[in-house]
N, C-alpha and C positions, 0 to 999 in steps of 0.2 A: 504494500500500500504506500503510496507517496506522501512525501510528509508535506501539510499544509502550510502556508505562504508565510511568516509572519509581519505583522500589520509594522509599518514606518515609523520610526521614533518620531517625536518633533525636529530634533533637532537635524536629523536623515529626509523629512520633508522641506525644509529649510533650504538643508544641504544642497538637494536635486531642485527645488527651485531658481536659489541663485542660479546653481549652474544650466539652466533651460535658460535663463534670463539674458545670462551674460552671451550664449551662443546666439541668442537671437539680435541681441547687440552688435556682434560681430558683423552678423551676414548683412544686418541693415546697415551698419558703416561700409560693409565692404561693397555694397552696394549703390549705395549713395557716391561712394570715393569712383565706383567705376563710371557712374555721369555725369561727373564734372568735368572730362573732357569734351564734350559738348555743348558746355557752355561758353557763354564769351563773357568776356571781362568789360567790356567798352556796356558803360552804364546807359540806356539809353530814356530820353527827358518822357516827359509824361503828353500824352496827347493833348491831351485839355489844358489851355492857359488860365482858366479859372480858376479865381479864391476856390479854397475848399468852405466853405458856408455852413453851417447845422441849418438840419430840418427845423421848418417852422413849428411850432407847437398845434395842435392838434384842437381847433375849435370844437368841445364839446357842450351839449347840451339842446 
């Protein structure tokens, strides 16, 4: 008969958390790091020459 699982300490789910954590950190830097050679550097101006303005308030009642 095989012997049954035993259940994760705390401080062993912890453990395999961080370490899921930081692996998925990796792949998203290492991924992010691979498209930024497609980007360009040369900052380009904003379409609209206008004030940025806040919305008017909201006539209720």
């Amino acid at each position: 008969m095989p012997k049954e699982k035993k259940r994760l300490s705390k401080s062993a789910k912890a453990a395999l958390k961080t370490l899921t954590e930081s692996k998925l950190l990796a792949s998203a830097k290492a991924g992010h790091a691979a498209g930024e050679e497609f980007k360009s550097t040369v900052v380009t101006p904003r379409t609209n020459t206008t004030a940025l303005k806040p919305r008017p308030d909201k006539k209720r009642g």
